[in-house]
C-alpha positions in Angstrom: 150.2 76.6 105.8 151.6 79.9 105.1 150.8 81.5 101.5 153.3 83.8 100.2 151.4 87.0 98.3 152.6 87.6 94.8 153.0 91.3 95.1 155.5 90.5 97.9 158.4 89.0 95.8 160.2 91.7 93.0 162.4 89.7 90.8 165.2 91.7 89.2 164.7 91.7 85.8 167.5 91.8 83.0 167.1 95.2 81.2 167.5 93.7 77.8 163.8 91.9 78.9 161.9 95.6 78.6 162.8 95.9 75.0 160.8 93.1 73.2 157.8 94.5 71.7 154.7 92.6 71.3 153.3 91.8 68.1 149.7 93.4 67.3 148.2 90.9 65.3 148.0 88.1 68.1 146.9 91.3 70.7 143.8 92.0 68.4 143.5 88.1 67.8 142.9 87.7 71.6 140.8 90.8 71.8 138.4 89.4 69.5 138.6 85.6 70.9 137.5 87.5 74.0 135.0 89.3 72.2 134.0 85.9 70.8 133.6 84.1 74.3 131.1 86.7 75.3 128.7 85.7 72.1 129.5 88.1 70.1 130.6 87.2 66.0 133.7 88.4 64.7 135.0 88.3 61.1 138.6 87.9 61.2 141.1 90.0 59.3 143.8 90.6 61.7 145.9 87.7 61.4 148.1 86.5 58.5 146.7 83.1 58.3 145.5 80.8 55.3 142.2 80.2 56.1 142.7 76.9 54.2 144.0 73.7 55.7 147.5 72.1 55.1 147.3 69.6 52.4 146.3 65.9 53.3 149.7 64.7 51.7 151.6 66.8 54.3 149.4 65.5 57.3 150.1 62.0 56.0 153.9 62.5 55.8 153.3 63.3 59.6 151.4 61.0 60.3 154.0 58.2 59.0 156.8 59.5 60.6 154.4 59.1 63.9 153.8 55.8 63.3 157.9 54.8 62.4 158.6 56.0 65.8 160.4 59.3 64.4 159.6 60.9 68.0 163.4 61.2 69.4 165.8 64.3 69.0 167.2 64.9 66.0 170.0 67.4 65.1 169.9 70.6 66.0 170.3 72.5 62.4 167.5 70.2 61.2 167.4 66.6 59.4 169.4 66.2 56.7 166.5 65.1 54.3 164.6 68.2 54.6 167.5 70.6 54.6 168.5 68.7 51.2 164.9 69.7 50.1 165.0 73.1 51.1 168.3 73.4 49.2 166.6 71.7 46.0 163.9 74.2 46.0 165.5 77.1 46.5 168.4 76.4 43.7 165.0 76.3 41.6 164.7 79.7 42.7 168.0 80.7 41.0 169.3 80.7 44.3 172.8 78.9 45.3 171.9 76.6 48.0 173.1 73.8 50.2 172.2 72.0 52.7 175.3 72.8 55.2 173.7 75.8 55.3 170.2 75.3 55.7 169.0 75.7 59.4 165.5 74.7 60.1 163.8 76.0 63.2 160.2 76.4 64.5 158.8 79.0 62.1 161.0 82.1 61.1 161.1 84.2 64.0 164.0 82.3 65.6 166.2 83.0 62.3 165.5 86.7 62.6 166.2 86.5 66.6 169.7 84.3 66.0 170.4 87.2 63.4 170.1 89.8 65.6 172.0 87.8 68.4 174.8 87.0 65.9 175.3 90.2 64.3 174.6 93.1 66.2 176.4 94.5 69.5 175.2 97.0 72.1 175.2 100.3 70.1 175.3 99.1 66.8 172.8 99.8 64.5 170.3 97.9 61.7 168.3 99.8 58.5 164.6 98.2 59.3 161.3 99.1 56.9 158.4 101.2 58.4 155.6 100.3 57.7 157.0 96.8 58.8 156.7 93.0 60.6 157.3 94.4 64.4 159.7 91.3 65.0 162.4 93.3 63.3 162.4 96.2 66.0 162.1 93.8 68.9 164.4 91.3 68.1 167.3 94.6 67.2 166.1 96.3 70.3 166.5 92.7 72.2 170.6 92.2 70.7 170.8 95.4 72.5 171.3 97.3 69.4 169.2 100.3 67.5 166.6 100.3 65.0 167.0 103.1 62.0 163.7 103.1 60.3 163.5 104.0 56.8 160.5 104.8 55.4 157.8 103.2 53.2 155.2 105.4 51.0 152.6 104.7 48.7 153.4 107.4 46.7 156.5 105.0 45.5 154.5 101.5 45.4 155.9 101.1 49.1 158.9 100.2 47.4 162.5 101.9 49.4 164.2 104.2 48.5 167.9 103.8 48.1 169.0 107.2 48.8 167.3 107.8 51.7 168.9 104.1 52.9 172.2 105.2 51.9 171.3 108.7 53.8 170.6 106.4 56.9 174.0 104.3 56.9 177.1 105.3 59.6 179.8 104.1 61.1 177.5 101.7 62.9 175.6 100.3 60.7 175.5 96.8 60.1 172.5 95.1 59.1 169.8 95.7 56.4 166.8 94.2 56.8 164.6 93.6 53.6 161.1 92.1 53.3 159.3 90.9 49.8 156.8 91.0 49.2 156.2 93.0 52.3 153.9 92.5 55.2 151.7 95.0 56.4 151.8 97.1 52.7 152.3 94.3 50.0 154.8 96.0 48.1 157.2 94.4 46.3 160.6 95.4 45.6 161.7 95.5 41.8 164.7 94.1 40.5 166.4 97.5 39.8 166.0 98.7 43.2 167.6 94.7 44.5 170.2 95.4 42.3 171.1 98.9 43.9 170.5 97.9 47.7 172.8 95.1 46.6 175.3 97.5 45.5 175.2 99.6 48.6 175.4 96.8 51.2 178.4 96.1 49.5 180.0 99.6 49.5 179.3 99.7 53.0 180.3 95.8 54.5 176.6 95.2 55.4 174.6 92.2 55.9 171.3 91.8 54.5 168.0 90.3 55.9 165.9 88.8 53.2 162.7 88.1 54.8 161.4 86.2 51.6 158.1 84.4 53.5 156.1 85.6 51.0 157.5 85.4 47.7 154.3 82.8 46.1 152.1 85.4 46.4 153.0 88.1 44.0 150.0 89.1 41.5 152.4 91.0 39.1 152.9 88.3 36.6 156.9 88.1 37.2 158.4 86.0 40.1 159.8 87.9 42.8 163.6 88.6 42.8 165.4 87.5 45.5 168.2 89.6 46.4 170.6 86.7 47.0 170.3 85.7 43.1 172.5 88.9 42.5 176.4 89.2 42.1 178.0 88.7 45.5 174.9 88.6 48.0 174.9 85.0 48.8 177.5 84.7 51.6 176.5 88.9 52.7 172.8 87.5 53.1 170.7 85.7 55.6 167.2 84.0 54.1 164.4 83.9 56.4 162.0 81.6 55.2 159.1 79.3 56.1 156.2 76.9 55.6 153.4 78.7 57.6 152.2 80.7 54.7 152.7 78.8 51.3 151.4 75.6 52.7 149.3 76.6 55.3 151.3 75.2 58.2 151.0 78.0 60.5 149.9 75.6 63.2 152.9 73.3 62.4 156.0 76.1 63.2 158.2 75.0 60.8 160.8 77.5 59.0 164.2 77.6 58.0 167.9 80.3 57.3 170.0 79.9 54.4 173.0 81.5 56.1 176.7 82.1 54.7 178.8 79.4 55.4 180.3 81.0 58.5 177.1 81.3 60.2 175.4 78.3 59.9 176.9 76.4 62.8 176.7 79.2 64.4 172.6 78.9 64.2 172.6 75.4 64.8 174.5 75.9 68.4 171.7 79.0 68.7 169.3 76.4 68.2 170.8 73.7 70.2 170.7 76.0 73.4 167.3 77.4 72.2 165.2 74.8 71.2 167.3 71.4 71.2 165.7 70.5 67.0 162.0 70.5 65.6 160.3 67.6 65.9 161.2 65.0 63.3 157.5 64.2 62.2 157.1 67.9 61.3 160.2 67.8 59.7 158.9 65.3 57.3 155.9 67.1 56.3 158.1 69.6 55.3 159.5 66.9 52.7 156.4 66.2 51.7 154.9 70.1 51.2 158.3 71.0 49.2 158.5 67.6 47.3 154.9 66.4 46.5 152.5 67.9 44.3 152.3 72.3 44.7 148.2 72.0 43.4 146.9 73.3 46.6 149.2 76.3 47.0 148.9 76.8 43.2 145.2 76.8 44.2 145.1 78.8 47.1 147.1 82.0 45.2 144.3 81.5 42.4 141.7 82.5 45.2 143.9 85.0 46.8 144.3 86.7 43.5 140.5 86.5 43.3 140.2 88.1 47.0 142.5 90.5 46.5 140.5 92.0 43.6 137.3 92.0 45.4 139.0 93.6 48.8 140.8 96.5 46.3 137.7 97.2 44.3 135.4 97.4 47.3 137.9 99.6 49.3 138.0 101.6 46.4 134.7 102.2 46.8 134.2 104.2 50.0 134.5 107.8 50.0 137.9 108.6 51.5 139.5 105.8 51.1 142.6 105.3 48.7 144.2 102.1 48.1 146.3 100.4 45.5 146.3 96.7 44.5 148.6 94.8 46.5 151.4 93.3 44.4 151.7 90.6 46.7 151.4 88.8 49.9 147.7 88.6 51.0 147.6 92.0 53.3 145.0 95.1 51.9 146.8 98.5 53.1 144.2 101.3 52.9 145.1 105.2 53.4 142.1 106.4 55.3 144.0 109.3 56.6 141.3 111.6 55.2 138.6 109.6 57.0 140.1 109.5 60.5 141.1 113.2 60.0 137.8 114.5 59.5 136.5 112.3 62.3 139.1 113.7 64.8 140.4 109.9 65.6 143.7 108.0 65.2 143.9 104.8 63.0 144.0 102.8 65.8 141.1 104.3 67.6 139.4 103.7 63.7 140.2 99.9 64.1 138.9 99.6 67.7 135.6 101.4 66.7 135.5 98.5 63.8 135.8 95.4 66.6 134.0 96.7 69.5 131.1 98.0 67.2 130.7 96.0 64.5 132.6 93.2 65.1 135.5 93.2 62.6 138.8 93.0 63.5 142.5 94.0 61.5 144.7 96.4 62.2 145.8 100.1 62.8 148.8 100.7 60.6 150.9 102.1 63.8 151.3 98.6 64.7 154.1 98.6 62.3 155.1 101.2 63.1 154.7 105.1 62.9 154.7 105.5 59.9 151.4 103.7 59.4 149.6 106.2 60.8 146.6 106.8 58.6 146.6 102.9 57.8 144.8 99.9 58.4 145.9 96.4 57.6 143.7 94.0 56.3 144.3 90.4 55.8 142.1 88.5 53.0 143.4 85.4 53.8 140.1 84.6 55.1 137.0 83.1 52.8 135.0 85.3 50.3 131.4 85.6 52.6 133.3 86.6 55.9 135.3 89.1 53.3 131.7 90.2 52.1 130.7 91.0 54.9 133.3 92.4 56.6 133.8 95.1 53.9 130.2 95.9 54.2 130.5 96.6 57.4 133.2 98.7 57.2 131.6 101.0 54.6 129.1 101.6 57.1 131.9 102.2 60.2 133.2 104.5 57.5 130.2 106.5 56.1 128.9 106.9 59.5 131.6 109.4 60.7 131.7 112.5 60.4 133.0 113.8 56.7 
């Protein structure tokens, strides 16, 4: 038999393939699951993942729909029982909702992807947050069209500023991407600065991005805003939302678009080449999680409003470290631009120092882009004695260099 060498066979690649970006979280995840094969113990707070486990009343919703034989295809946009949900809930937002325009898919990425796909043409351009979820760069870059970055800065809470958005907007501008609370810096935007990036996507014909994933966890008392509450936003914005944070259903990949009424087919025949539907049993835990008692997600932001405390107060702490509170989602963003400054080293070289030495994995700020530099991202969505001590050990990493 005659074996054919790898090497010897170049497939011609599409270009449009060389512009996804990778996502850091899952790199350092598989870093320190390698790490973790080789004996040594790592305390995890790279990856934005409830460390608590989906409720049993979800699980059993799955489980039923298992055993009624709910195991065939289903349509493509989702069922019609939990997009009815999704549009219950979300009208209990203050948010106009219905379920012809509802699309549920595995987890959120595909609604920012079919975004991208359905908005954006070769050359055109989309306003995206840095610091920010690197999903929004790849999936612009993949459409073919160009990222404008506009900056986030502690100085202001993380929270954008408008004029420098408006600064940002030409001829080719046509999407605005939002996220809050925000992942990596847990800012959240306030209603007055909502109501004037409303006001400017509509002076300027632009479609908004409301990455909303994280709106239950918001420590400021308030609920968070949603943009699409305001005059005029709800057919000029696209919802990405989901079930993997507020319920603990990473694992289960279930999410979901509210999309303007022209769009939503639109999705739904995205999905149907895509994906064909999501599973009907993990459809009906979504029922379940939306519709059945919210205890363990009222429970699990009562701990995350503990950790974040503890994480904030023992940042605080170490010399050369500055840090604010987040106002929400479960993501620490520490300025330790004074510590990797004096110790000659990037953040990221600061954050590989921290896993290969003393076994604690997050994240350099630059993987969310450049503006992060000087960052780290810590996730506390892990239990209080591996957040113990894991911020031990980084006040040692810290106080050992040089000052």
């Amino acid at each position: 038999m005659t074996s054919v060498s790898s090497s010897a066979v170049q497939l011609p690649l599409a270009s449009r393939i060389e512009r996804l970006r990778t996502e850091g979280a899952f790199e350092v995840l598989a870093r320190a699951r390698a790490l973790e094969q080789q004996g040594q113990h790592i305390l995890h707070l790279e990856i934005g993942e409830p460390d608590f486990q989906t409720a049993p009343h979800i699980v059993e919703a799955a489980v039923r729909a298992l055993h009624n034989g709910e195991t065939k295809y289903g349509p493509a946009g989702g069922i019609l029982e939990l997009r009815t949900a999704i549009a219950n809930h979300l009208t209990s937002l203050g948010i106009a909702a219905a379920p012809e325009n509802v699309v549920v898919t595995p987890g959120s990425k595909p609604i920012l992807l079919y975004a991208a796909l359905a908005l954006l043409e070769n050359g055109d351009e989309a306003l995206i947050p840095d610091p920010a979820y690197p999903i929004y760069d790849s999936v612009v870059r993949f459409a073919g069209a160009r990222p404008v970055t506009y900056r986030l800065d502690a100085s202001s809470n993380f929270a954008p500023d408008v004029d420098a958005i408006a600064a940002s907007i030409t001829s080719r501008t046509r999407v605005l991407v939002l996220n809050t609370p925000q992942n990596p810096t847990g800012g959240v935007i306030d209603e007055g600065r909502l109501t004037a990036l409303a006001q400017l996507a509509e002076e300027n014909d632009l479609t908004v991005i409301a990455d909303e994933i994280y709106r239950p966890f918001n420590y400021g008392g308030a609920p968070v805003r949603s943009i699409l509450t305001l005059p005029g936003m709800r057919e000029r914005c696209i919802l990405v939302d989901g079930f993997s944070k507020a319920y603990a259903m990473t694992g289960w990949r279930l999410g979901f678009g509210l999309l303007p009424t022209p769009l939503a087919p639109r999705f739904a025949l995205l999905a149907l080449n895509d994906h064909a539907c999501v599973p009907a049993f993990v459809q009906r835990a979504g029922i379940a999680a939306l519709e059945g008692t919210q205890e363990p997600l009222h429970a699990m932001i009562a701990e995350f409003t503990a950790r974040r405390q503890l994480v904030a107060e023992r940042l605080a702490a170490i010399p050369g470290v500055r840090i604010a509170a987040p106002a929400g989602a479960f993501y620490a963003f520490p300025d330790v631009s004074a510590i990797t400054a004096a110790a000659g080293i990037s953040a990221a070289q600061l954050a590989t120092k921290l896993l290969a030495e003393y076994g604690v994995a997050l994240l350099p700020g630059t993987a969310f882009g450049a503006a992060g530099e000087g960052y780290l991202r810590l996730s506390f969505a892990t239990g209080r004695a591996d957040l113990d001590r894991a911020l031990a050990l980084v006040h040692e990493c810290f106080t050992s260099l040089p000052s």
